[in-house]
Backbone as CSV, one residue per row, in Angstrom:
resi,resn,N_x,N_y,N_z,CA_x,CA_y,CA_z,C_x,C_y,C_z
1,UNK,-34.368,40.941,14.336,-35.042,41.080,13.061,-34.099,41.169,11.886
2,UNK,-32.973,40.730,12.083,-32.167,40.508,10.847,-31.295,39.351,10.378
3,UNK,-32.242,38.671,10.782,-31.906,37.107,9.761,-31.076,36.018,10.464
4,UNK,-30.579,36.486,12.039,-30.252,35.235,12.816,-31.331,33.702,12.462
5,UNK,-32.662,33.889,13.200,-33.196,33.085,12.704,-33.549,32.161,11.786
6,UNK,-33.661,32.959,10.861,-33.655,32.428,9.681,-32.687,31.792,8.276
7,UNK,-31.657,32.663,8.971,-29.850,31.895,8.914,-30.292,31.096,9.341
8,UNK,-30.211,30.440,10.905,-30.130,29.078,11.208,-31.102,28.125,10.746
9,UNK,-32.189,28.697,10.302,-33.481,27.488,10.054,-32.996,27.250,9.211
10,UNK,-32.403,27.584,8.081,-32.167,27.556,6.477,-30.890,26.538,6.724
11,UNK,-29.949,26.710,7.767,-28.533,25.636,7.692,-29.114,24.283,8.152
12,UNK,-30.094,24.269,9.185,-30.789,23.271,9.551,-31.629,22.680,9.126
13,UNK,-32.179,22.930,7.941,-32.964,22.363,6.369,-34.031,22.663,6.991
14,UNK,-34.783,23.340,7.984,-35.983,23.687,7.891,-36.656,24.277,7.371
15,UNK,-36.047,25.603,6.455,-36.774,26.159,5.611,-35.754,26.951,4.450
16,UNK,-36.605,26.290,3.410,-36.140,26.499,2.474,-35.620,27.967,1.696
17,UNK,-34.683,27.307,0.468,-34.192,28.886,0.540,-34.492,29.196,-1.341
18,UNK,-34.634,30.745,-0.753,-34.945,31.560,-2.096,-33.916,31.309,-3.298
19,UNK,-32.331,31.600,-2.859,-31.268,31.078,-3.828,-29.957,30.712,-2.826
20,UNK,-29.223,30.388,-3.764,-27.906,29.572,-3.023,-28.572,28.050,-3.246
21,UNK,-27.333,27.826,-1.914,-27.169,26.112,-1.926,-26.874,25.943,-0.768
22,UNK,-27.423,25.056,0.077,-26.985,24.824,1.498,-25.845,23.382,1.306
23,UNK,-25.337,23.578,2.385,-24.240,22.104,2.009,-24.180,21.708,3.302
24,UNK,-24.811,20.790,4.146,-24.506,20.492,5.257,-24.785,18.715,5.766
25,UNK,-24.470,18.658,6.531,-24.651,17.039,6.519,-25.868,16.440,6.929
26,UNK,-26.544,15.229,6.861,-27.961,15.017,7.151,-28.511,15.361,8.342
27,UNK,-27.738,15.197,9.706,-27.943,15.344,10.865,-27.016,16.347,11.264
28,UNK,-27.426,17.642,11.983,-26.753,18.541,12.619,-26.744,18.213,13.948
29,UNK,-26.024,18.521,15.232,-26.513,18.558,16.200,-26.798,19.945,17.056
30,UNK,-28.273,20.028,17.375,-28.674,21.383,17.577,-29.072,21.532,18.889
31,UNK,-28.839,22.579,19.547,-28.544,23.216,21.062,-29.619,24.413,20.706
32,UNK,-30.668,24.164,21.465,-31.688,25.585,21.260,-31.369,26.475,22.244
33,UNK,-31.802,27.550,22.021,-31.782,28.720,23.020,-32.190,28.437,24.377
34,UNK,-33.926,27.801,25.161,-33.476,27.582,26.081,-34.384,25.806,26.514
35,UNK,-33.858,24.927,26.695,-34.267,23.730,26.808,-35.416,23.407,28.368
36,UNK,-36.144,24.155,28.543,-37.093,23.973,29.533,-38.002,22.658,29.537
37,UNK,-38.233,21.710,30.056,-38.992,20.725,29.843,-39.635,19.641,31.737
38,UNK,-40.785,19.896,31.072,-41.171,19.174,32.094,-41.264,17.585,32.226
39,UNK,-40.872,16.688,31.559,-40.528,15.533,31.228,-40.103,14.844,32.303
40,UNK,-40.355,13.966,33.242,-39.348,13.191,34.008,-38.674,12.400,33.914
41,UNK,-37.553,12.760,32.529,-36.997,12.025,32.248,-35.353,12.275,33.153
42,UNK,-34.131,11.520,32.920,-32.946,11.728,33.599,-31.824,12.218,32.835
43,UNK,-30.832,12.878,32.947,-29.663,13.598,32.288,-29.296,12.939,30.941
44,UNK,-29.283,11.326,31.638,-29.127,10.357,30.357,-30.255,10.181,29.490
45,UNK,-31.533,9.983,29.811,-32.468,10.445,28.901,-32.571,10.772,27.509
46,UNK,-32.128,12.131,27.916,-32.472,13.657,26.672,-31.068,12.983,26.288
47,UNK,-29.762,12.850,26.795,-28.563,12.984,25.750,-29.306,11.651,24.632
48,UNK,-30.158,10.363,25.222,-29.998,9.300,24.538,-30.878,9.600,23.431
49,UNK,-31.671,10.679,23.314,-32.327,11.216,22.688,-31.863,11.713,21.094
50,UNK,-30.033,11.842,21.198,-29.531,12.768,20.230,-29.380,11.657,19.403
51,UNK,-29.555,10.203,19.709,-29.237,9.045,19.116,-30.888,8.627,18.193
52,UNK,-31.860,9.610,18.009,-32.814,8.940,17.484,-33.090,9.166,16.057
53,UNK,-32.348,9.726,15.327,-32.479,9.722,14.122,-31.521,7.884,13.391
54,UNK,-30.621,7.467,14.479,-30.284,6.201,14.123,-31.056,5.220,14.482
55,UNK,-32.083,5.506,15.013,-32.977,4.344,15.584,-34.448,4.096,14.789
56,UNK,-34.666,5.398,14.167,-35.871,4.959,13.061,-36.900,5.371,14.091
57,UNK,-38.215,5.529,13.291,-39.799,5.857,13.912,-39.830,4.707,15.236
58,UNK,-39.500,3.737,14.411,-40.121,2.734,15.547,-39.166,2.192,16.378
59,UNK,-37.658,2.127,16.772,-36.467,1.817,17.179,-36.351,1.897,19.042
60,UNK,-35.451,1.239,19.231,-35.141,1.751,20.888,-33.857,1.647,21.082
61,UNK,-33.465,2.495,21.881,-32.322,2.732,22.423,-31.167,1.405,22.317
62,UNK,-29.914,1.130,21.958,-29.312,0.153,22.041,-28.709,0.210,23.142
63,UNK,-27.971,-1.076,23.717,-26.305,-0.324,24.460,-25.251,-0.135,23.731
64,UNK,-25.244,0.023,22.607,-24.346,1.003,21.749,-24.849,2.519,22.126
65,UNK,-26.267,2.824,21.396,-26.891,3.926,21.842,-26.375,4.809,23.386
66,UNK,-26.392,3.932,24.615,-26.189,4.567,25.778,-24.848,4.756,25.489
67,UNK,-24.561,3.824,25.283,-22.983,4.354,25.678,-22.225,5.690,24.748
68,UNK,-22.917,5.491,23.589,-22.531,6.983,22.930,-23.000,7.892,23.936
69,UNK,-24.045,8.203,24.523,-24.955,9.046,25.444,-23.747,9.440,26.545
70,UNK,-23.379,7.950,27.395,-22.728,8.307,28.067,-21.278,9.079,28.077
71,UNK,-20.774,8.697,26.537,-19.658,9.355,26.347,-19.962,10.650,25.987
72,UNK,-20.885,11.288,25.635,-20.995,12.563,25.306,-20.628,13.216,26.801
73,UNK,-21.460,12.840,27.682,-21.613,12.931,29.265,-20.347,13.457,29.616
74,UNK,-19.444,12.422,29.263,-18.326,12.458,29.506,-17.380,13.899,29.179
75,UNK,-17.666,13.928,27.776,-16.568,15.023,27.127,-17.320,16.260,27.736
76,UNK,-18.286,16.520,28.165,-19.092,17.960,28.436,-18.620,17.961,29.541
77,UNK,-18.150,16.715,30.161,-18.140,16.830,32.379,-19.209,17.033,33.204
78,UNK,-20.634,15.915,32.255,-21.374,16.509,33.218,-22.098,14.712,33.393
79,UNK,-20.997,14.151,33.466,-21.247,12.897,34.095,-22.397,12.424,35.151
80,UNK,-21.797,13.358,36.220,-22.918,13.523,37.536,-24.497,14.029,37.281
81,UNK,-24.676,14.259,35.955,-26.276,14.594,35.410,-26.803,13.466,34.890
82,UNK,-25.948,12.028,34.804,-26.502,11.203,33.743,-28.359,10.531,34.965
83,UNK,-27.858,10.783,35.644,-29.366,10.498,36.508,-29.993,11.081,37.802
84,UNK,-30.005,12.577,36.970,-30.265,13.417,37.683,-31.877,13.945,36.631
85,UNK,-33.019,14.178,37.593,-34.054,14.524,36.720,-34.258,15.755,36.190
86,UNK,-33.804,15.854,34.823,-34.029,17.011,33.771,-34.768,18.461,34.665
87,UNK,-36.140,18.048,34.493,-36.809,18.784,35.022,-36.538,19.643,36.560
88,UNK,-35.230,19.031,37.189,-35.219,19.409,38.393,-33.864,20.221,38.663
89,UNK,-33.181,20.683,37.043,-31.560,21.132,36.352,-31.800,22.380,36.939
90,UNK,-30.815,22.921,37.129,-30.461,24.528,36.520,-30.553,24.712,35.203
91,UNK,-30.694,26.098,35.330,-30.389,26.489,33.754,-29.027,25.936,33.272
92,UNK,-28.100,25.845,33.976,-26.775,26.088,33.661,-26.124,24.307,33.557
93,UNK,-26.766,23.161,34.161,-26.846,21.642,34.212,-27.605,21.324,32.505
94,UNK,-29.217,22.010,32.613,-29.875,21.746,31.366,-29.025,22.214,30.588
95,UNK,-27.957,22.969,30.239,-27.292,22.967,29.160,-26.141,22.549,28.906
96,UNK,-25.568,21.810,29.961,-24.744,20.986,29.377,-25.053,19.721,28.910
97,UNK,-26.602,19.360,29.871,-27.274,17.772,28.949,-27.384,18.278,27.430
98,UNK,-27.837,19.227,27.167,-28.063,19.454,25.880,-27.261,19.501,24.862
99,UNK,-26.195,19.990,25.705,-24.849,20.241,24.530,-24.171,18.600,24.438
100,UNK,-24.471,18.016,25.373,-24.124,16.329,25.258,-24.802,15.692,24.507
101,UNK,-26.107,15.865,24.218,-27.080,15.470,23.365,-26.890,15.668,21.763
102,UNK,-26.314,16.922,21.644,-26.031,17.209,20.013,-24.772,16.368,19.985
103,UNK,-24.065,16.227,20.777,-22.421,15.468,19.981,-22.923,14.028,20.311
104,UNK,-24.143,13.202,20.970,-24.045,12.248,21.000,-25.162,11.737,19.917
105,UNK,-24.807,12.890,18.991,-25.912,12.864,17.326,-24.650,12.140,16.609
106,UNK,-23.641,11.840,17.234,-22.298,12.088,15.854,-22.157,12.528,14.755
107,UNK,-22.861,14.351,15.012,-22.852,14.637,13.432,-21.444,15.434,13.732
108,UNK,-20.830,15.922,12.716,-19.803,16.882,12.803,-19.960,18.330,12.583
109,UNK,-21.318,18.686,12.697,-21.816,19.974,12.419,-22.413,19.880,14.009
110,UNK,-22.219,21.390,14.582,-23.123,21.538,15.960,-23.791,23.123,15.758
111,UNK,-24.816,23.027,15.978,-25.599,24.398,15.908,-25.861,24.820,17.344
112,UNK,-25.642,26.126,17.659,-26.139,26.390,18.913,-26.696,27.917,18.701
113,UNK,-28.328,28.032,19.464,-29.104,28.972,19.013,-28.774,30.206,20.655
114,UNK,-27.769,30.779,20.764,-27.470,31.883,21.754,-27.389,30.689,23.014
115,UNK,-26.521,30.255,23.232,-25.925,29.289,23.980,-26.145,29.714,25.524
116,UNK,-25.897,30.694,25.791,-25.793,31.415,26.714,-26.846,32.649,27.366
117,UNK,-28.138,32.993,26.378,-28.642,33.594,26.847,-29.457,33.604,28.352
118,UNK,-29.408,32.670,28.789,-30.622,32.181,29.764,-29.533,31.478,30.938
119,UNK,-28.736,31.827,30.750,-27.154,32.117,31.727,-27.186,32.783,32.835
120,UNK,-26.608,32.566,33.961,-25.869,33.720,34.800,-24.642,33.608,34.373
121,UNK,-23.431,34.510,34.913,-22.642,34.730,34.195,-21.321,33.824,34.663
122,UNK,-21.477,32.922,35.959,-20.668,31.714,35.748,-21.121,30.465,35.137
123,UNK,-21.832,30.199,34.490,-22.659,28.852,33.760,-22.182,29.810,32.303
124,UNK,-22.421,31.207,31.784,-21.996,31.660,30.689,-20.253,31.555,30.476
125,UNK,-19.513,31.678,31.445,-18.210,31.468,31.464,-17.874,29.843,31.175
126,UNK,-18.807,28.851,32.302,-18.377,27.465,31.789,-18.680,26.881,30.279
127,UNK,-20.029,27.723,29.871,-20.288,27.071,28.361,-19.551,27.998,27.510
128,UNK,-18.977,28.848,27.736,-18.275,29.293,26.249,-16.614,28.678,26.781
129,UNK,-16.144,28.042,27.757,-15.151,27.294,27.908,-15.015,26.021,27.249
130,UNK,-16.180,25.231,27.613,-16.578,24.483,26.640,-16.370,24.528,25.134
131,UNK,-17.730,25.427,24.585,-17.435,25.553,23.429,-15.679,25.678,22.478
132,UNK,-15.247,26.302,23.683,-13.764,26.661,22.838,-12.903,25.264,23.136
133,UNK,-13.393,24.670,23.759,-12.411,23.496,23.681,-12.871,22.417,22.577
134,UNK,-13.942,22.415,22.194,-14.186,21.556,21.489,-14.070,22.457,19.926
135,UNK,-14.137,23.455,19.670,-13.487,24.567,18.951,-11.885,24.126,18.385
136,UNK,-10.823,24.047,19.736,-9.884,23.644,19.536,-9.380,22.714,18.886
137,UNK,-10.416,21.316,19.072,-10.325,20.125,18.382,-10.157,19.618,17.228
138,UNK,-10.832,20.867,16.261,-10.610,20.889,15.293,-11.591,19.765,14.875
139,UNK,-12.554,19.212,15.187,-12.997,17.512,14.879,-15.065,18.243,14.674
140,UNK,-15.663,19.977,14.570,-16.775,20.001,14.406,-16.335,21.608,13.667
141,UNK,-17.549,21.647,12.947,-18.346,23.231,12.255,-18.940,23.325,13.168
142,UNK,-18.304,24.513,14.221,-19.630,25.061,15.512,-20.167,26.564,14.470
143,UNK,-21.239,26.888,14.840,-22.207,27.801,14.590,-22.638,28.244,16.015
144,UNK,-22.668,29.469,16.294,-23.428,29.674,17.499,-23.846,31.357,17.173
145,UNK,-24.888,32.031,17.230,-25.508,33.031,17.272,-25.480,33.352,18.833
146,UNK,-25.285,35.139,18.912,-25.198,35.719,20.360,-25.325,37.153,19.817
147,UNK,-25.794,37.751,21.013,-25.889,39.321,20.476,-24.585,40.067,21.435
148,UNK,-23.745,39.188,22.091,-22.294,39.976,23.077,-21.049,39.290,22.435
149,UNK,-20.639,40.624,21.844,-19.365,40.134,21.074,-18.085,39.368,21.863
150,UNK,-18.446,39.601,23.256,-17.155,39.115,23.799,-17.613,37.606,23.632
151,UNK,-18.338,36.788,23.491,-18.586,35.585,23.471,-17.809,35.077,22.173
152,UNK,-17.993,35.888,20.804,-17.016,35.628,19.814,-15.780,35.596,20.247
153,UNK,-15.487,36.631,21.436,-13.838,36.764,21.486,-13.456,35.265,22.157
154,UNK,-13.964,34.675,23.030,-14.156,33.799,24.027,-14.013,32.248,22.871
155,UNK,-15.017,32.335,21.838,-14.910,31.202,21.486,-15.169,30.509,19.787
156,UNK,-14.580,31.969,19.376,-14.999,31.919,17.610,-13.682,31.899,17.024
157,UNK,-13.569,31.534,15.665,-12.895,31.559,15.003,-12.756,33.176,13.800
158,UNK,-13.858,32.911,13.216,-14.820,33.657,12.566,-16.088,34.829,12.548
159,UNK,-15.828,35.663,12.209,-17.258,35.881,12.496,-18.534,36.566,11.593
160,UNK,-19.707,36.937,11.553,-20.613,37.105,10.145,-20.994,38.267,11.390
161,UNK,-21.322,39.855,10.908,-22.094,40.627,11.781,-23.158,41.033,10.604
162,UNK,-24.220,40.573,11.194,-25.549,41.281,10.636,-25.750,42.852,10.805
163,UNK,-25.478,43.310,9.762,-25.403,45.433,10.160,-27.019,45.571,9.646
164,UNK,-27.118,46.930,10.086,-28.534,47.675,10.289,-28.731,47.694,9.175
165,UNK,-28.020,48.176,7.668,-28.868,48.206,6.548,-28.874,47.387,5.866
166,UNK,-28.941,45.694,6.713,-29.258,44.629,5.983,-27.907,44.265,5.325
167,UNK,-26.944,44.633,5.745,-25.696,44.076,4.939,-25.154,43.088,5.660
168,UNK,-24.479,42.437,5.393,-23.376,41.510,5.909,-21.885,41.577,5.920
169,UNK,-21.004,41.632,6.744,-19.609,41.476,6.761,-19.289,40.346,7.725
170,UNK,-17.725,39.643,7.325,-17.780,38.718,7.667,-15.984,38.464,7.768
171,UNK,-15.619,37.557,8.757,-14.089,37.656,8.553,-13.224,36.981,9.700
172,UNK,-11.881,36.802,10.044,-11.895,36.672,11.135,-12.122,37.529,12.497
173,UNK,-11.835,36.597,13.757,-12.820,37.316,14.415,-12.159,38.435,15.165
174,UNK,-10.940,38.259,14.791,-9.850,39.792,15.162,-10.241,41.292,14.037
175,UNK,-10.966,40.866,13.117,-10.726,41.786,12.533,-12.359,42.060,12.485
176,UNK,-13.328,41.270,12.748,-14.858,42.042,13.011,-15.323,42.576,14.450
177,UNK,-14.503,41.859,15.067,-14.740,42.445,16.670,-13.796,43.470,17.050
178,UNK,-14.023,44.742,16.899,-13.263,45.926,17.060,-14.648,46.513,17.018
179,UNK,-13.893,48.063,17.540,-14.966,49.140,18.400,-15.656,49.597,17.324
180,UNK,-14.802,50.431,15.648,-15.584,50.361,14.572,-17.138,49.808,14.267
181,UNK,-16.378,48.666,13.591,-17.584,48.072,13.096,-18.665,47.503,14.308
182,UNK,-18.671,47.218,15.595,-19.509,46.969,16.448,-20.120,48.437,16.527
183,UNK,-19.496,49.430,16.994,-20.410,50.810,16.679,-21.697,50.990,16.020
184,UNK,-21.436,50.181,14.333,-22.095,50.359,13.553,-23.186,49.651,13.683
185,UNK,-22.495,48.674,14.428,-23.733,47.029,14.234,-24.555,47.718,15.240
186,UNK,-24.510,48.156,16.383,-25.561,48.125,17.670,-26.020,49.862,17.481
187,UNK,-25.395,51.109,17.039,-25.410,52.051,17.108,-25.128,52.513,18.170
188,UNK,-24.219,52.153,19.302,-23.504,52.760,20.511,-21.934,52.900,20.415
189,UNK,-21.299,53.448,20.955,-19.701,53.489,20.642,-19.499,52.305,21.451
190,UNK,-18.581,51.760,20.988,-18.028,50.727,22.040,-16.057,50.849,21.778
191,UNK,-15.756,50.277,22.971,-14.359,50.799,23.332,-14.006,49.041,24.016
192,UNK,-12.712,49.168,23.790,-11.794,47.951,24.360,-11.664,48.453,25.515
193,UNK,-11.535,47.392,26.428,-10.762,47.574,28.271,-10.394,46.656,28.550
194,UNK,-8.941,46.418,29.704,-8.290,45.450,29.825,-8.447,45.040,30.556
195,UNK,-8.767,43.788,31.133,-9.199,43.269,32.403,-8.159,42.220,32.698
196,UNK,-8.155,41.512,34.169,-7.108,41.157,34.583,-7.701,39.673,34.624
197,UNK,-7.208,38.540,34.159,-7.845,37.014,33.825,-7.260,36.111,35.123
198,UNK,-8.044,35.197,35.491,-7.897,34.387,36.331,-6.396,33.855,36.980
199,UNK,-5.601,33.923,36.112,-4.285,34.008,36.710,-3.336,34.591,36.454
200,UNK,-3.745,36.601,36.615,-3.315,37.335,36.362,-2.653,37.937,34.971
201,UNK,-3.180,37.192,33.568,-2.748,37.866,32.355,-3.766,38.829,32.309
202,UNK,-3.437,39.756,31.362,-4.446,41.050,30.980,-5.099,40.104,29.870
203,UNK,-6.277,40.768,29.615,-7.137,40.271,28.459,-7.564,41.289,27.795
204,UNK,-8.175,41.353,26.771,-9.171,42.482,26.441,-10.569,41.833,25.584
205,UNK,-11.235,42.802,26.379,-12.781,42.640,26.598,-13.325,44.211,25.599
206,UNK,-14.306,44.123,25.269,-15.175,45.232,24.346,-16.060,45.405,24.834
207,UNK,-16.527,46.815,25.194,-17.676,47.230,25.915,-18.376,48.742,25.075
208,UNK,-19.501,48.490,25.510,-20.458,49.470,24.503,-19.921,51.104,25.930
209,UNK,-20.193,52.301,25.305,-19.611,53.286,26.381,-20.599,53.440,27.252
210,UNK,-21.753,53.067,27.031,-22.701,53.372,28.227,-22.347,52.129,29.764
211,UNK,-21.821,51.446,29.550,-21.355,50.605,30.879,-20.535,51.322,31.878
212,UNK,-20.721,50.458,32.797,-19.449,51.425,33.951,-20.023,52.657,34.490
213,UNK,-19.488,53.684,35.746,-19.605,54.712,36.261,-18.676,55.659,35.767
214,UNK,-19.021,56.764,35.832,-18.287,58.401,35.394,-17.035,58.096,35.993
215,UNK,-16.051,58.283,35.428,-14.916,58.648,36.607,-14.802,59.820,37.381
216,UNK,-14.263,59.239,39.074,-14.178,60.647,39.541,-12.760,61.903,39.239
C-alpha cells in the first residue's frame, strides 16, 4: 500500500500522473509478477509475442520477428523452451519465457513487477543471476520491485525504499540496504550475517532478527 504499484503503472504510461513528467521510451519491456496462462501456445510463442507492437493490429509474425524471439531465447538460456508448451512450464521456465519476451520488445527499458515472488529459492537464485548480468551490460534501465532486500544486494545498482510515513529515500544500493534504514522500512531490526558463497568467498546477506534459532 505504498505506491509500488502505482510507481510502476505511471512509468509504464498506464496511468496518468498528478505532477512531474514521465520520460520513458514508447515500448517498455514488461515482466509481470506471475505469468500463468492457459494458452497452448509454445516457449517461442509468448517470446514472439514481445514483437507485436512492431507488427500493428492487423500484422503477423515475420522471420525477422522469430528470429529476434529466438535470440532473446538465446541470451536468457532458455533455448530448450522455444517448443515446449507454456502452459505445461514451471514457475521457474514461465519466467524465463517471459523475461525473453520483454528483450525481444527491443526496448531498452525492462520493467519487472517482483520477479521472483512466485519462486522457489533456486529459480529465485537463477533469475536474479540473470538479471545482474544483463545489469552488467550496461545496454538496459532495469526496474524491478521486491519486498527482500537481499535481491537489491544480488542485482541493483540503486535503490528507492518506500518508508511507512509515506516518504521516500533513495541512493546507492550500499548505502540504502543497511540494518538502519531497513529497520525503519519493515519495523523489525534487521542485522547483516556472513554466509559462505558457492566457491567459498564470504558474502553478506541482511536478515530481519526474527529469523534463525536462539543460540545455545
Amino acid at each position: 500500500g505504498r505506491g509500488k504499484t502505482g510507481s510502476r503503472r505511471a512509468l509504464l504510461g498506464f496511468q496518468s500522473l498528478a505532477s512531474g513528467r514521465r520520460f520513458a521510451p514508447k515500448v517498455a519491456g514488461y515482466v509481470p509478477q506471475h505469468g500463468a496462462s492457459q494458452a497452448k501456445l509454445t516457449g517461442l510463442d509468448i517470446v514472439v509475442m514481445g514483437r507485436a507492437v512492431q507488427l500493428g493490429l492487423f500484422g503477423q509474425p515475420t522471420a525477422k520477428d522469430r528470429e529476434a524471439a529466438e535470440g532473446a531465447l538465446v541470451q536468457v538460456g532458455a533455448c530448450h523452451l522455444a517448443d515446449m508448451r507454456y502452459d505445461r512450464m514451471s514457475g521457474g521456465q514461465r519466467q524465463m519465457v517471459l523475461i525473453a519476451r520483454a528483450l525481444a520488445t527491443g526496448s531498452p527499458a525492462l520493467v519487472f513487477d517482483e520477479p521472483t515472488s512466485a519462486l522457489d529459492l533456486g529459480n529465485q537464485s537463477r533469475t536474479l543471476q540473470l538479471l545482474d548480468s544483463l545489469r552488467l551490460r550496461r545496454e538496459f534501465a532495469i526496474i524491478f520491485t521486491t519486498h527482500d532486500p537481499n535481491h537489491a544486494l544480488a542485482a541493483a545498482d540503486d535503490v528507492l525504499l518506500m518508508m511507512p510515513d509515506g516518504g521516500e529515500v533513495s541512493g546507492p544500493v550500499h548505502e540504502m540496504i543497511e540494518p538502519g534504514k531497513l529497520s525503519t522500512l519493515y519495523g523489525v531490526p534487521m542485522r547483516w550475517v556472513d554466509v559462505q558463497g558457492p566457491v567459498g568467498e564470504i558474502r553478506r546477506a541482511i536478515l530481519p532478527a526474527f529469523a534463525g534459532i536462539e543460540a545455545a
